[in-house]
C-alpha positions in Angstrom: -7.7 12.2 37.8 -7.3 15.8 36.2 -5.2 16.5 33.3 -3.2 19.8 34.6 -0.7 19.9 31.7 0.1 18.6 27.9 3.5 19.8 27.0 4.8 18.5 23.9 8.6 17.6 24.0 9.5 16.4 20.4 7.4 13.6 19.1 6.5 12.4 22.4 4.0 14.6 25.0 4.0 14.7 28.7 0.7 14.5 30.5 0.5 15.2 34.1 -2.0 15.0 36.5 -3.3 16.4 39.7 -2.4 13.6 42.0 1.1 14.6 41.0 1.2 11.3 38.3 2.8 12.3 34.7 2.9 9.9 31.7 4.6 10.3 28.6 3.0 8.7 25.2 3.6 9.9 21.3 1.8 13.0 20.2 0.0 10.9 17.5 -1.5 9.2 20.8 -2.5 12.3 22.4 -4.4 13.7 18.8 -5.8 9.7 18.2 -7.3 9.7 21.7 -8.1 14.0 21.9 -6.8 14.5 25.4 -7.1 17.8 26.2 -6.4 19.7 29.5 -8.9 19.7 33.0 -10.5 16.3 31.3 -11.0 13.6 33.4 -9.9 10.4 33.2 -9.6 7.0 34.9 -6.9 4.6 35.8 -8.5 1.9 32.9 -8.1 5.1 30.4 -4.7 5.6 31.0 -3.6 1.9 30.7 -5.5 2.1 27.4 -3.5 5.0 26.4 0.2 3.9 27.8 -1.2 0.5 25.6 -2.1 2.6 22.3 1.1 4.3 22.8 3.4 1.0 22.8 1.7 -0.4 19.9 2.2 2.6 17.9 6.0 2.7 18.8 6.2 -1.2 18.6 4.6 -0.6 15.1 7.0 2.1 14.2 9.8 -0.2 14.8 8.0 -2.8 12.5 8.0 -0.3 10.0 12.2 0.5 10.2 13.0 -3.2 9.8 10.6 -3.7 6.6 12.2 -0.6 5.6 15.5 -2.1 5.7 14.3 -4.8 3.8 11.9 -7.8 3.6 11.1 -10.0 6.8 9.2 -13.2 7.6 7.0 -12.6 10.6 8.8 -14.9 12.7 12.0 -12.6 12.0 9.7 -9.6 12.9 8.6 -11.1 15.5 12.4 -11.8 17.1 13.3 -8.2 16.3 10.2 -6.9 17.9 11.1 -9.0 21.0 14.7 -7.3 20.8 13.4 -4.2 21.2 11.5 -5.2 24.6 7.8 -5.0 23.3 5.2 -7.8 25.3 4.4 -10.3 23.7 0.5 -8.9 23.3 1.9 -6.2 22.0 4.3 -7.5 19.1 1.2 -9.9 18.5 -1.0 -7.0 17.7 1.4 -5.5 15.1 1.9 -8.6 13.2 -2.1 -8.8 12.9 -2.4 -5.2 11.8 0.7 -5.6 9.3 -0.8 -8.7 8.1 -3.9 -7.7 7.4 -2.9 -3.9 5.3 -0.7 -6.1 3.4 2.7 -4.9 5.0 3.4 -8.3 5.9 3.3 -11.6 3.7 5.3 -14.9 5.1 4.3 -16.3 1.0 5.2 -13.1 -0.7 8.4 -12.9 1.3 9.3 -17.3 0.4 8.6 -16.0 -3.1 10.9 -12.6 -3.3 13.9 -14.7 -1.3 13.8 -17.8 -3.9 13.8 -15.2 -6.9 17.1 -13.9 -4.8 18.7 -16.6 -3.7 17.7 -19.4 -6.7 18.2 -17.1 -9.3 20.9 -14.4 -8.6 23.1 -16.3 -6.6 22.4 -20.0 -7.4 21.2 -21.5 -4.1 19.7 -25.5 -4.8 16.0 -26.6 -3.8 17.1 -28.2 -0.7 19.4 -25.4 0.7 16.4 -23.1 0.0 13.9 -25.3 1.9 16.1 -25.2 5.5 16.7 -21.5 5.1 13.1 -20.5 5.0 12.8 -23.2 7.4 14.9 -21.3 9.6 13.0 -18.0 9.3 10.0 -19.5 10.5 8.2 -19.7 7.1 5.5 -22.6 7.2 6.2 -26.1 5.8 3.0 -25.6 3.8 3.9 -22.3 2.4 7.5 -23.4 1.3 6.6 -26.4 0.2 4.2 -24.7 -2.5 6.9 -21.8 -3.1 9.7 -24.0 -4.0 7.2 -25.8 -6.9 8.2 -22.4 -8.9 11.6 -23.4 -9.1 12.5 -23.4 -12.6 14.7 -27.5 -12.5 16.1 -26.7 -16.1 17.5 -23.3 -14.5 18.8 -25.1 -11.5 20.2 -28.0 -13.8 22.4 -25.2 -15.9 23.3 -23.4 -12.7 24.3 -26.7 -11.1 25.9 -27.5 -14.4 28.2 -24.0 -15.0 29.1 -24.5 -10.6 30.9 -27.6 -11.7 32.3 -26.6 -14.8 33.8 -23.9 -12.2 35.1 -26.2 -9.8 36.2 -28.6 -12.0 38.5 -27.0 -13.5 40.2 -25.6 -10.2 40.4 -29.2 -9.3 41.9 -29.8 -12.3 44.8 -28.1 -11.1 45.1 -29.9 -8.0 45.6 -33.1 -10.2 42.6 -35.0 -8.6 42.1 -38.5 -10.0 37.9 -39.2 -11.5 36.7 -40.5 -9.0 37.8 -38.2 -6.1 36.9 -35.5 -8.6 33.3 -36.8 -8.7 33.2 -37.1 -5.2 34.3 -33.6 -4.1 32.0 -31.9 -7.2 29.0 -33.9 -5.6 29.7 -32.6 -2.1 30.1 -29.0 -3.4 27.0 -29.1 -5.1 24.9 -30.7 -2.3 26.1 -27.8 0.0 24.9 -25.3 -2.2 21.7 -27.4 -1.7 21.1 -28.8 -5.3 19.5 -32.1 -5.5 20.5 -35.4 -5.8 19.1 -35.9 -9.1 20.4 -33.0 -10.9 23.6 -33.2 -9.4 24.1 -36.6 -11.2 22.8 -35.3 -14.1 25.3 -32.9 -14.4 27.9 -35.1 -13.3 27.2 -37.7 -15.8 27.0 -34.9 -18.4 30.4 -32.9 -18.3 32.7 -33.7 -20.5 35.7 -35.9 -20.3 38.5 -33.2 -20.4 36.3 -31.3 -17.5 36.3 -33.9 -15.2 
C-alpha cells in the first residue's frame, strides 16, 4: 500500500492510503517510524505501527497515574486495564517503566510505610494486608516492614490509648471492659499483640 496523505490533526496524524484504508496513530509515532508520503508499506508494518502507537498512549497513561502519585505495579497494571489496553500491551509498559526506574514495587512498600507508619500511625500487621492488597510481593514486604522503627510504634500505640482512654473514661467503663475495647482499637489500627500489651500493662492507673 501507498501512503497518499499524512495530515496532522492535533497530537495524533491521519495516514491514508491508496486502497482507500486510513489509520490514525500519535505524531511521535509517525516522526519514531519516518513515514513519509508515496512510501510503501505492508500490512505487517502497519500492525507494527497501530502496535507502537498503543504502547506509547498506554505509556502516556502510565505516566498520568504516577503523576498523580505513587503506584505498585499491580495498581498500574488494574488502571492500565481500565483504560482498555491488551494485556501485551500494559505488559510491555510495566517492563519499560521498570527498567528506567519509573516503577519500583520496593521503593513504593518503602515511601507507603514512611506514610502510613509514621504520619498517621498505621501498626505492622495493618501495613502488611494493605501492601498485600496492592499486589506488593510477600518477599518484598516482608523485608520492608523489618524498617519499622518497634519503639516508634510502641509510643504511637502508647499516645492511641492515652487518647482513647480517656474518651472511655467518660463513658464510665469498668478495667476490664476498658482493656478490652483499648486492645480491639489498637489491633484495628493493626499494632501487634505484643506492643499492645505493653502499652496496656504500662498506662497508668488513673488512665485506665
Amino acid at each position: 500500500m501507498i501512503i497518499t496523505v499524512l495530515q496532522r490533526k492535533g497530537n495524533n496524524v491521519l495516514v491514508c492510503f491508496d486502497d482507500g484504508e486510513f489509520i490514525t496513530i500519535d505524531y511521535r509515532t509517525v516522526l519514531d517510524s519516518g513515514l513519509r508520503k508515496n512510501d510503501s508499506i505492508d500490512q505487517k508494518k502497519i500492525e507494527w505501527l497501530i502496535n507502537e502507537n498503543d504502547f506509547l498512549k498506554a505509556k502516556d497513561s502510565a505516566f498520568r497515574f504516577l503523576g498523580r502519585r505513587h503506584h505498585s505495579s499491580s495498581e498500574l497494571r488494574t488502571k492500565l486495564i481500565t483504560k482498555k489496553y491488551s494485556k501485551e500491551i500494559i505488559e510491555k509498559v510495566l517492563i519499560d517503566l521498570k527498567d528506567k526506574n519509573y516503577l519500583d514495587d520496593e521503593q513504593f512498600a518503602i515511601a507507603y510505610i514512611e506514610e502510613r507508619a509514621v504520619k498517621k500511625k498505621v501498626g505492622v500487621n495493618k501495613l502488611k494486608a494493605e501492601l498485600f492488597k496492592k499486589g506488593i510481593d510477600r518477599k518484598i514486604v516482608d523485608e520492608v516492614v523489618k524498617n519499622v522503627d518497634s519503639e516508634l510504634s510502641y509510643e504511637q500505640a502508647l499516645s492511641l490509648a492515652k487518647k482513647k482512654s480517656t474518651f472511655l473514661k467518660q463513658k464510665k467503663i469498668d478495667r476490664k471492659k476498658l482493656r478490652s475495647k483499648i486492645f480491639s482499637f489498637l489491633s484495628s489500627r493493626g499494632f501487634e499483640s505484643d506492643i499492645i500489651m505493653k502499652v496496656l500493662n504500662e498506662l497508668e492507673p488513673d488512665e485506665e
